[in-house]
C-alpha positions in Angstrom: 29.7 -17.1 2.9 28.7 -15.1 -0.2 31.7 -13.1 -1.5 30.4 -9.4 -3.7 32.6 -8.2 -6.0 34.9 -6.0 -4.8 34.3 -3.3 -7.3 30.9 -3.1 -9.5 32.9 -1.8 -12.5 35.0 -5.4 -12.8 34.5 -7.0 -16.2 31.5 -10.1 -15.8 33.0 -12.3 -18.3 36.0 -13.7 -16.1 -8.5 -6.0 6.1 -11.1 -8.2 7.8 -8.9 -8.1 11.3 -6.4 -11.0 12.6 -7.6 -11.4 16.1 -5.1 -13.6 17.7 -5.4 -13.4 21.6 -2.3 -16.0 22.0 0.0 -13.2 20.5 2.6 -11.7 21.7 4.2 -9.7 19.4 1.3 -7.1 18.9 0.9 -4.2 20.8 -3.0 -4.5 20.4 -5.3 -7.4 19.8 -6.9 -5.1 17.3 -3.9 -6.2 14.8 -3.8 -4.5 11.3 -3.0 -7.7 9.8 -5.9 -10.2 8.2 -6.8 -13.4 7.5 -7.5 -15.6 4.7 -11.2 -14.7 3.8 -12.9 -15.1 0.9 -12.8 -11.5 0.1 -9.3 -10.9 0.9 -8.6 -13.9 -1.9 -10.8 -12.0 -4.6 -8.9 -11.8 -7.9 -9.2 -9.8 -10.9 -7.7 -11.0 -14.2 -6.5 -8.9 -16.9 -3.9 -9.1 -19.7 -4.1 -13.2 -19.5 -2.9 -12.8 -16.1 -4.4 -13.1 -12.5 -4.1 -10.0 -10.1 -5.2 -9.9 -6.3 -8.1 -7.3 -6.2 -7.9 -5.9 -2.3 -4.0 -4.4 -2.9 -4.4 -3.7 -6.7 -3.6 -0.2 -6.8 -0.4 -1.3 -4.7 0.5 -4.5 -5.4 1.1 -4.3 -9.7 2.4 -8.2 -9.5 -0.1 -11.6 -10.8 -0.8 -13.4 -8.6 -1.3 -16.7 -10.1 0.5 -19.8 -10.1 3.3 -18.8 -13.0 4.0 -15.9 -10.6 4.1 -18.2 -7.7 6.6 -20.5 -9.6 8.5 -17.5 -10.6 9.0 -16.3 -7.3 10.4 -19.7 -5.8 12.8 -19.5 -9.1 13.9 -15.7 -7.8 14.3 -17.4 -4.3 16.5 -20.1 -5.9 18.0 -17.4 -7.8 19.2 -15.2 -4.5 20.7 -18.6 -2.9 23.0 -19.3 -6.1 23.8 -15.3 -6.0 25.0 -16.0 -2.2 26.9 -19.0 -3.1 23.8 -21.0 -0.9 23.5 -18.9 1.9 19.7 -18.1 2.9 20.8 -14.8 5.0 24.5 -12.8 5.3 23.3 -11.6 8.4 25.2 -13.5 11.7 23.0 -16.1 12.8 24.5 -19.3 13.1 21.9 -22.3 13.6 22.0 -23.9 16.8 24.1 -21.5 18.4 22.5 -17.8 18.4 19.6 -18.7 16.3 17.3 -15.1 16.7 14.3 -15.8 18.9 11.8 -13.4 17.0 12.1 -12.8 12.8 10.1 -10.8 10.5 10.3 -11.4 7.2 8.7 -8.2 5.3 7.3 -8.8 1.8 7.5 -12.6 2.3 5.6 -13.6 -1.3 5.1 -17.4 -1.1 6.8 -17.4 2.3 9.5 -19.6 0.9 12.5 -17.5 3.1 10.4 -17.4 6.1 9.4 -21.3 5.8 13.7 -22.4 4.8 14.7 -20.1 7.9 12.2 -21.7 10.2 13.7 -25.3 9.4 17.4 -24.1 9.3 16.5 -22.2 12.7 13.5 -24.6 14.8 14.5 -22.0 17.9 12.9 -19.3 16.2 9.5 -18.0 15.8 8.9 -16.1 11.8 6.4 -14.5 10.7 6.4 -13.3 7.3 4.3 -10.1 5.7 3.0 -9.4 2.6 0.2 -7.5 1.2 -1.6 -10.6 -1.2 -2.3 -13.8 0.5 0.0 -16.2 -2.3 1.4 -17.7 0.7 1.5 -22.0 1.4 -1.0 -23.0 3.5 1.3 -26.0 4.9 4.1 -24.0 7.7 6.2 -25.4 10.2 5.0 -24.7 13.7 7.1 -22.3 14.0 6.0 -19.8 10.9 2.8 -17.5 10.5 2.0 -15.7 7.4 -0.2 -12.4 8.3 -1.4 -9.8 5.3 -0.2 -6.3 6.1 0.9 -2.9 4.4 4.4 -2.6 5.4 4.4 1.1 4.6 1.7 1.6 7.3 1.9 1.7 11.3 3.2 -1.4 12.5 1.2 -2.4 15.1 4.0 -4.9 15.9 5.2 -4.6 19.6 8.7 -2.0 19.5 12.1 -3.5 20.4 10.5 -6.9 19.5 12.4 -8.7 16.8 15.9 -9.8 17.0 16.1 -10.0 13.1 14.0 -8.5 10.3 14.6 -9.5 6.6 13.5 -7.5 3.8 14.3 -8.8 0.0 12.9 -7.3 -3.1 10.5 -5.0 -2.2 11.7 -1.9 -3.9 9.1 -1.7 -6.4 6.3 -1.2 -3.5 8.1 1.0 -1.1 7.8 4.9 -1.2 9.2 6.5 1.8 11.8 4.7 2.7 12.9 7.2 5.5 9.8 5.8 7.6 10.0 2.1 6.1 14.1 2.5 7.7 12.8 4.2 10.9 10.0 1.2 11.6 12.5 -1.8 11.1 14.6 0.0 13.7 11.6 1.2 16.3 10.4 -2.6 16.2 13.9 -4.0 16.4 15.2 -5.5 19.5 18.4 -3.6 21.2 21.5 -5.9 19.7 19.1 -7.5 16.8 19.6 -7.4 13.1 18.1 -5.9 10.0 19.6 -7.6 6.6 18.2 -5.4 3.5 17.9 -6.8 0.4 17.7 -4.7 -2.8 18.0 -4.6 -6.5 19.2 -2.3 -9.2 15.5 -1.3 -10.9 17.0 1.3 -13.3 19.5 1.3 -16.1 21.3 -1.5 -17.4 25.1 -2.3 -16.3 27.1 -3.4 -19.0 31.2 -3.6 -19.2 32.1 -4.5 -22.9 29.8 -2.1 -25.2 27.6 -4.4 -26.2 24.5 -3.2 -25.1 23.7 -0.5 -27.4 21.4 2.8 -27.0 18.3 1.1 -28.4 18.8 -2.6 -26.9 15.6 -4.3 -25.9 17.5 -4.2 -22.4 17.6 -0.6 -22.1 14.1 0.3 -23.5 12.5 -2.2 -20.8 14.5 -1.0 -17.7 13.5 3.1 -19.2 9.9 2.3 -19.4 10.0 0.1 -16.4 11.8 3.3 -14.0 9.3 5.7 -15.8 6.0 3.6 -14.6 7.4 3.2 -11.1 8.4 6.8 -10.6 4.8 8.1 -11.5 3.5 6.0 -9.0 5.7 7.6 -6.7 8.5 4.7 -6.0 11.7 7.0 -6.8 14.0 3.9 -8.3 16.2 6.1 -9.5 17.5 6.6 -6.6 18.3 3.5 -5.6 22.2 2.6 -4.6 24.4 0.9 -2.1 24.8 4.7 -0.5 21.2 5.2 -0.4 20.0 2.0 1.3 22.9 2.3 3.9 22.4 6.3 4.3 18.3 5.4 5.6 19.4 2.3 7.6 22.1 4.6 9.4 19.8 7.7 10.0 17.4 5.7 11.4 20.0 4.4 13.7 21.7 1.3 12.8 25.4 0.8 13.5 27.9 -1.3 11.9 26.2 -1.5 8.7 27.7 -3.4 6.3 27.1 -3.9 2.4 28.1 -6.3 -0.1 27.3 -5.9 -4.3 26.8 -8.4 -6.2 26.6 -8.2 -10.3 24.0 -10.3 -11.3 24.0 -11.3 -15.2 20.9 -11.4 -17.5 21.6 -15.0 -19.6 24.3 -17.3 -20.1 27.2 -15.4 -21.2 29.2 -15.1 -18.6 32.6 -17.1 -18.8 32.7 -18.0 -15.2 31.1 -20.9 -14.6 29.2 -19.9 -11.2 28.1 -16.6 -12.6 27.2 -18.2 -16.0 24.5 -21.2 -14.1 23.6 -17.5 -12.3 22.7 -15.9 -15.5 21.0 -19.0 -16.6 18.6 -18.7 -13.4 18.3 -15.5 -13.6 17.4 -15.7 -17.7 14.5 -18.2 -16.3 13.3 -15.6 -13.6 13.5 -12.9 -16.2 11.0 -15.1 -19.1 8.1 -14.3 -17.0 9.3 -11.9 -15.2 9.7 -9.1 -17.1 5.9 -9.2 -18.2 5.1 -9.7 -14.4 6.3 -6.4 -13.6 5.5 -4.4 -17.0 2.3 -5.4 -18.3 -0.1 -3.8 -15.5 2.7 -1.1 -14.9 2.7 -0.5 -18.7 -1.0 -0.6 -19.1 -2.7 0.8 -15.5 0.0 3.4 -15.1 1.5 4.8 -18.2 -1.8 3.6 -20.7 -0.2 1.5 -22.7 -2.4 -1.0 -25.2 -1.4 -5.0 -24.3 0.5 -5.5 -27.2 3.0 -2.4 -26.8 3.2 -3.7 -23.6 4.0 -7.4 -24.1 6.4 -5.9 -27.4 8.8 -4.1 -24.5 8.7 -7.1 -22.3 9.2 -9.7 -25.4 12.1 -7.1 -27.0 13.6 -7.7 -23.4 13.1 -10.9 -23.3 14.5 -11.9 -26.9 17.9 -10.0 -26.0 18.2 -12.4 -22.8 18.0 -15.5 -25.1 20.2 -14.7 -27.4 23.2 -14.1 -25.4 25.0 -11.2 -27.2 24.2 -8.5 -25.0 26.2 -8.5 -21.1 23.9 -6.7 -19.5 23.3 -7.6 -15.6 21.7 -5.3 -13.0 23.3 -4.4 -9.6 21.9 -6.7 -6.0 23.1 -4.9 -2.7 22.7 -6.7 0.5 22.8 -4.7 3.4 23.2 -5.7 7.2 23.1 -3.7 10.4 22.6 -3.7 13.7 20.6 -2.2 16.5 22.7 -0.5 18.9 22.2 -2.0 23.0 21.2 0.4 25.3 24.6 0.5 26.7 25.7 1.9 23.1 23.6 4.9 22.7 
């Protein structure tokens, strides 16, 4: 099991329609979800870089193959965080393996596909809103295309687990995202909520200064998000568990993990961390700045790629401990004996 730190101040250096009448985990035949047409895998390519064109005004992220590689590195990048743990939630494989998971903002569907194996009992199926998913699954996987921040059309008290990771950056009212997981959440099942620090830049020793590369990237970045209406600045360990429990989970519990940008660490496990997390971070810095930077705030491509280089070059060089915050969240759906 994953151990957080114990206290985040503590010093680093120690829509064509899915018709699927074998389903039964819609409400409707008349799903909202897609499939793989040709026009739902139109691109459009802009600043060197690939982009889906049916969710470009809400889906900012390429979606060409160094973002696909980049997103398998993230996914590598949240099992060393969790000292190899796919989940923190309390499924154990072949015991209580959760009959019914939905994995929200799956990207290349590389969570949904390692839980399928780990779990054969179960039956994923992992959402996204641009179709960069692997067309080889296990039997037990199905990738659909879907706008998580509209009406599920999912059946209600369905899924015994629901896994969200990393979709801060796309979600804007998270009172109603909360209040879905919950409604379409089986009495007893669990949601595990997976989020990221997306403003500011944690440092412990000074040595990040007031016009670091660091800081001007994560300013810019928080400014781009907010005007499209994703409020990052209000993102916390108390806000994530405040919407889980108003919209009605119990028990929730939340572990913070400090997760450092390059190699300086002294510790060795958080040092191979930062390392990962310095790969992640060479491409993906530009993946979520340059059509932020340009679309949004009107930036020219070579102000753009300067911010997202200036972060990049402070990463390399190892002199600056910055790291952002990672909460993980887990709660549960009361039974109906509970309530």
């Amino acid at each position: 099991m994953a151990t957080p730190i114990d206290n985040p101040g503590t010093n680093l250096l120690e829509a064509e329609e899915f018709l699927d009448e074998t389903s039964d985990y819609s409400d409707s035949l008349a799903s909202s979800t897609v499939s793989l047409s040709d026009s739902i895998k139109e691109h459009i390519y802009e600043n060197g870089r690939q982009y889906h064109r049916k969710s470009e005004s809400r889906y900012l992220l390429p979606t060409d193959e160094t973002e696909l590689d980049r997103l398998d590195m993230t996914h590598h990048m949240m099992n060393v965080m969790l000292q190899g743990e796919l989940y923190l939630a309390p499924w154990v494989p072949e015991k209580n393996s959760p009959h019914h998971v939905l994995d929200c903002g799956t990207g290349t569907g590389i969570w949904a596909l390692d839980f399928a194996d780990m779990h054969p009992a179960s039956q994923v199926v992992g959402v996204d809103l641009a179709p960069i998913q692997t067309e080889w699954v296990y039997p037990n996987v199905k990738f659909e295309l879907d706008d998580l921040e509209k009406e599920w059309t999912f059946k209600k008290n369905y899924f015994s687990y629901i896994h969200s990771r990393m979709i801060g950056t796309s979600i804007k009212d998270w009172k109603y995202y909360t209040q879905q997981m919950f409604d379409h959440c089986e009495p007893g099942g669990y949601v595990e909520l997976s989020e990221y620090q997306l403003t500011g830049v944690g440092c412990d020793d000074n040595t990040v200064p007031a016009d670091s590369g660091l800081r001007t990237y994560m300013s810019v970045l928080g400014e781009g998000l907010s005007k499209m209406g994703v409020n990052v600045k209000d993102y916390n360990a108390a806000f994530f568990q405040t919407h889980l429990e108003n919209a009605g989970f119990v028990d929730v519990e939340v572990y913070t993990f400090k997760v450092p940008w390059g190699w300086w660490p002294k510790d060795k496990n958080k040092k191979y961390l930062g390392r990962v997390t310095a790969e992640v971070c060479s491409t993906g810095a530009e993946a979520h700045g340059l059509a932020l930077m340009t679309r949004v705030l009107g930036y020219t491509e070579d102000d753009a790629r300067k911010i997202c280089d200036g972060f990049n070059k402070v990463v390399a060089e190892g002199k600056q401990h910055g790291y952002h915050l990672h909460w993980v969240l887990v709660g549960r759906k009361p039974k109906a004996n509970e309530a």
